[in-house]
LUMFI-430889 format. One line per 5 residues: number of its first residue (from 1); their letters; for each residue x, y, z of N, C-alpha, C. Coordinates in steps of 0.02 Angstrom, whole numbers, plus 50000, padded with zeros to 5 digits. Example, Ala and Ser with C-alpha at 12.3 -4.5 7.8 and 13.67 -1.06 7.14 Angstrom:
// residues 2
1 = AS = 50660/49716/50390/50615/49775/50390/50660/49835/50390 | 50642/49888/50354/50684/49947/50357/50645/50002/50394 .
//
This chain:
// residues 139
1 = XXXXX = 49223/49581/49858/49259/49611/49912/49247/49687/49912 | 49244/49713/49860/49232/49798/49850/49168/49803/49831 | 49153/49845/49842/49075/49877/49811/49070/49878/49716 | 49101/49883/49693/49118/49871/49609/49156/49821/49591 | 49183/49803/49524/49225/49755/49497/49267/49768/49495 .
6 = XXXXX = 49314/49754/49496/49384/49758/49493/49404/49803/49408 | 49390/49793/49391/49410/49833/49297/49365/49886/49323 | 49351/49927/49341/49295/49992/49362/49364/50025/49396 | 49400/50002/49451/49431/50040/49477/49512/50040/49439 | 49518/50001/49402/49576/49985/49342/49570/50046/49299 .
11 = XXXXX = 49510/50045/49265/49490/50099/49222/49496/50150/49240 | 49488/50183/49321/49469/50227/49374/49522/50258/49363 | 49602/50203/49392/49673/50222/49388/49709/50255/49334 | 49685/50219/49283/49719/50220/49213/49682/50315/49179 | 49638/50310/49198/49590/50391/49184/49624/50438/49216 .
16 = XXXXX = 49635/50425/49285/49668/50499/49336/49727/50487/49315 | 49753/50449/49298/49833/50469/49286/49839/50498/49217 | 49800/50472/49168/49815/50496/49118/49793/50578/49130 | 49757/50606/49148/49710/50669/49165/49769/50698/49201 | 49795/50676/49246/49854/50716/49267/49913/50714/49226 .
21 = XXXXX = 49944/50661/49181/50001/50690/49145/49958/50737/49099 | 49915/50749/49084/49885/50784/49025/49871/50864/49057 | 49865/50865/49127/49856/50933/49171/49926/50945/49154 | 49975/50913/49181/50063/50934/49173/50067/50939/49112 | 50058/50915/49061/50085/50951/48985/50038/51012/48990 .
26 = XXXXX = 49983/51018/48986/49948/51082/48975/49992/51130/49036 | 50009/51131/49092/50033/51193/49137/50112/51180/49103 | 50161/51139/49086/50201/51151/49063/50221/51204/48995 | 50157/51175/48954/50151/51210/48903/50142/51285/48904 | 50105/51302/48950/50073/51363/48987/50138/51403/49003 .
31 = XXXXX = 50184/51372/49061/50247/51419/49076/50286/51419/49013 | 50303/51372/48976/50348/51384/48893/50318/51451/48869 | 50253/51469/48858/50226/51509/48804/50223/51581/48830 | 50219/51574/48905/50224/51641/48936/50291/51645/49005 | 50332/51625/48965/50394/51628/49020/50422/51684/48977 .
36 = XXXXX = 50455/51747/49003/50486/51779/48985/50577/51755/48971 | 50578/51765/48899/50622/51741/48873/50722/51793/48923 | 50754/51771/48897/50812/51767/48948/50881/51811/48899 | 50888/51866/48881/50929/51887/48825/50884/51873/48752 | 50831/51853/48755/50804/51844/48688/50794/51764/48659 .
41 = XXXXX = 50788/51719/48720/50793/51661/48704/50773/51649/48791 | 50714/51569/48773/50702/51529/48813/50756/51485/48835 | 50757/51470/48911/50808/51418/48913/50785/51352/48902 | 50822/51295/48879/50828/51264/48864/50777/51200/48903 | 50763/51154/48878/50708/51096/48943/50761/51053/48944 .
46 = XXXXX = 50794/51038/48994/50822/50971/49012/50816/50944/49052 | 50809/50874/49046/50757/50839/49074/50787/50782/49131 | 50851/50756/49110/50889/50697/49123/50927/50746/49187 | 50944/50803/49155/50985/50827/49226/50922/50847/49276 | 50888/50872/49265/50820/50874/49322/50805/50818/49366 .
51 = XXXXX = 50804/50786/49319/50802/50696/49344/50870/50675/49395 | 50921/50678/49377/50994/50675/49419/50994/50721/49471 | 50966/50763/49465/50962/50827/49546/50905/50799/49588 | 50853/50776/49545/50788/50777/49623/50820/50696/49644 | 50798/50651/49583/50780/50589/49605/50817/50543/49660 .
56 = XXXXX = 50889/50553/49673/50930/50528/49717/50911/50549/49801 | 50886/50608/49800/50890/50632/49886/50824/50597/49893 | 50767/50605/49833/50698/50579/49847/50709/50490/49854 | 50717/50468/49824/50758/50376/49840/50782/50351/49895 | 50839/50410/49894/50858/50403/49976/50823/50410/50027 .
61 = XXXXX = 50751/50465/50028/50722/50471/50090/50670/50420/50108 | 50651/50403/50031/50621/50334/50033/50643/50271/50074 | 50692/50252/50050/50717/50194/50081/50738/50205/50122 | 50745/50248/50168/50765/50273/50236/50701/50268/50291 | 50648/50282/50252/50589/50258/50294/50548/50220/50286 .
66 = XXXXX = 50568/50155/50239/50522/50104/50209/50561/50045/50254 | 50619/50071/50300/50653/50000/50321/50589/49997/50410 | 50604/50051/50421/50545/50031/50496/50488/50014/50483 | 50449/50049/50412/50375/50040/50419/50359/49978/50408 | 50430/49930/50352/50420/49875/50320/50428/49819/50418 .
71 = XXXXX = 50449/49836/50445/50470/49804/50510/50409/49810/50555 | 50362/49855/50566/50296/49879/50585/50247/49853/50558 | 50251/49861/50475/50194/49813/50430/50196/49750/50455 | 50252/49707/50445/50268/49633/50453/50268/49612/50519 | 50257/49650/50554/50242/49615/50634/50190/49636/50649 .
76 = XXXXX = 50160/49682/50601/50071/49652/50631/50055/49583/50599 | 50073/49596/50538/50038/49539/50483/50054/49452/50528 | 50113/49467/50532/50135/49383/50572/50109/49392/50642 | 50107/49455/50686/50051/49415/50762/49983/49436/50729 | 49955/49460/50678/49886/49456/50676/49850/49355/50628 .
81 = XXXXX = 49887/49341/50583/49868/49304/50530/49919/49252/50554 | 49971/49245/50577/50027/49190/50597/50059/49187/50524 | 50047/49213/50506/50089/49218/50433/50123/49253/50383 | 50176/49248/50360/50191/49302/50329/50222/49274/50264 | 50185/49311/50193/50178/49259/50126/50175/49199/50127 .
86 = XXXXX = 50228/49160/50113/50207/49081/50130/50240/49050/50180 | 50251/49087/50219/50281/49061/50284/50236/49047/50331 | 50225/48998/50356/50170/48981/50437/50208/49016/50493 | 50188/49033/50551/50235/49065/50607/50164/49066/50645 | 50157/48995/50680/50104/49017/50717/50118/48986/50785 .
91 = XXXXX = 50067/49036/50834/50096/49028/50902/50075/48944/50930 | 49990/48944/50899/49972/48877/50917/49981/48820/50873 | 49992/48769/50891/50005/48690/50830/49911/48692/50811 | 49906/48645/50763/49847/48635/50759/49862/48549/50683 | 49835/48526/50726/49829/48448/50695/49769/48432/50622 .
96 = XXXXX = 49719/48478/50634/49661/48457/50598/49689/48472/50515 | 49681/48454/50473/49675/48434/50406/49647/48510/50362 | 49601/48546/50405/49557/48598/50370/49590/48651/50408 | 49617/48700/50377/49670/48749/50391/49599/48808/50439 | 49555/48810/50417/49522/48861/50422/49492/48857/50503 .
101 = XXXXX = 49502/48773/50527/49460/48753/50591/49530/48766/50646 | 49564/48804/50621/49630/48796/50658/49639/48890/50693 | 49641/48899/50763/49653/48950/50803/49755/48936/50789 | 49773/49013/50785/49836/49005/50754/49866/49049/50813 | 49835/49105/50823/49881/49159/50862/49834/49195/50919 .
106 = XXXXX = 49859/49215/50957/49807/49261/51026/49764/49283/50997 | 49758/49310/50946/49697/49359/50925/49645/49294/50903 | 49645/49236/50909/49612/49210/50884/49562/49181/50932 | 49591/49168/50985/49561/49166/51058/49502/49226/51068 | 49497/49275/51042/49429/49333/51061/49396/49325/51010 .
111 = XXXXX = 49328/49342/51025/49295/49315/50976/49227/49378/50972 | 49198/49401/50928/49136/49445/50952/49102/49409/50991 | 49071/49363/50966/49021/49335/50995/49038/49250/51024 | 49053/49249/51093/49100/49178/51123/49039/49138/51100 | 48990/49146/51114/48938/49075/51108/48923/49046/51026 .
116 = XXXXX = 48973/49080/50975/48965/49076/50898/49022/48999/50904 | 49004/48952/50880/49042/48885/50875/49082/48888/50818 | 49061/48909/50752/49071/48920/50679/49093/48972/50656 | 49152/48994/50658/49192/49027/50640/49246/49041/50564 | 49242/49092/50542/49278/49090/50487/49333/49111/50511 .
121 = XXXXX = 49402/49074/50523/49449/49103/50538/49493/49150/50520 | 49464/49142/50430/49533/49180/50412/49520/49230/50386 | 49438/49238/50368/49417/49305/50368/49407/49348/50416 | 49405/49306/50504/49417/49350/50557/49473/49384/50563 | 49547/49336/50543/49612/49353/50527/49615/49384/50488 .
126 = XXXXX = 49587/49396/50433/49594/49464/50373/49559/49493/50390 | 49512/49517/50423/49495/49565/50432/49507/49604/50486 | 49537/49557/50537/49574/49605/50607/49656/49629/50565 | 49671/49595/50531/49731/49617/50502/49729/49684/50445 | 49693/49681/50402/49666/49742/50378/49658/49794/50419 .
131 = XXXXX = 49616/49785/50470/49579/49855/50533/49651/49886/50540 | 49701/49824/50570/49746/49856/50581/49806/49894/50558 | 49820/49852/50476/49846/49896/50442/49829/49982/50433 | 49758/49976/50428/49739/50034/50417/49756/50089/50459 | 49741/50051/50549/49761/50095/50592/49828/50131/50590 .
136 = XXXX = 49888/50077/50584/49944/50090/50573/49962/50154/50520 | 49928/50140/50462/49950/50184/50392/49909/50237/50427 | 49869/50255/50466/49832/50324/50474/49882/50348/50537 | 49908/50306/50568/49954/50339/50618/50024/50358/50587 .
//
């Protein structure tokens, strides 16, 4: 599916993150050693109350805008694929035995090429569903 293996871009993840907590200790370390001290003394690192001041407003703004996009995501996914996880939700019935010979939703009706008989359906469906995620997340 990707141009590499899957453990290439695992490894990929696991490298930049570590490289960035390792940038933040080195610039942390950096302001400790040259922060001008305060009466003759550094203040103190606390960490838990830092944590109690940001993390609540940041949570909140989160889930304040994960309820529409999650409502936007999920109604492409079910009119593009007729499905959503293991739920079927499709506009057309389809009788045949082989899931794949089965037209499910409008988008399945256009086709690149009408005179193509042999169709992969559900990689046409994943892949019009992908295009469109994408469009979505760039808008």
């Amino acid at each position: 599916m990707f141009a590499f293996q899957s453990y290439l871009y695992i490894v990929l993840y696991v490298v930049i993150g570590i490289l960035s907590i390792a940038n933040m200790i080195i610039l942390g370390a950096f302001h400790r050693i040259v922060a001008r001290p305060y009466q003759g003394k550094i203040a103190a690192f606390r960490f838990f109350s830092f944590l109690k001041l940001t993390i609540p407003p940041v949570l909140g703004g989160v889930l304040l805008a994960l309820g529409p996009i999650m409502v936007g995501q999920f109604s492409i996914i079910i009119i593009m694929t007729g499905k959503l996880l293991t739920y079927d939700i499709h506009v057309f019935s389809c009788d045949s035995p082989v899931a794949n010979d089965c037209q499910y939703t409008i988008f399945d009706l256009i086709k690149d090429d009408p005179d193509n008989i042999s169709v992969d359906w559900k990689a046409l469906r994943t892949g019009r569903c992908g295009v469109a995620l994408l469009a979505s997340g760039v808008y």
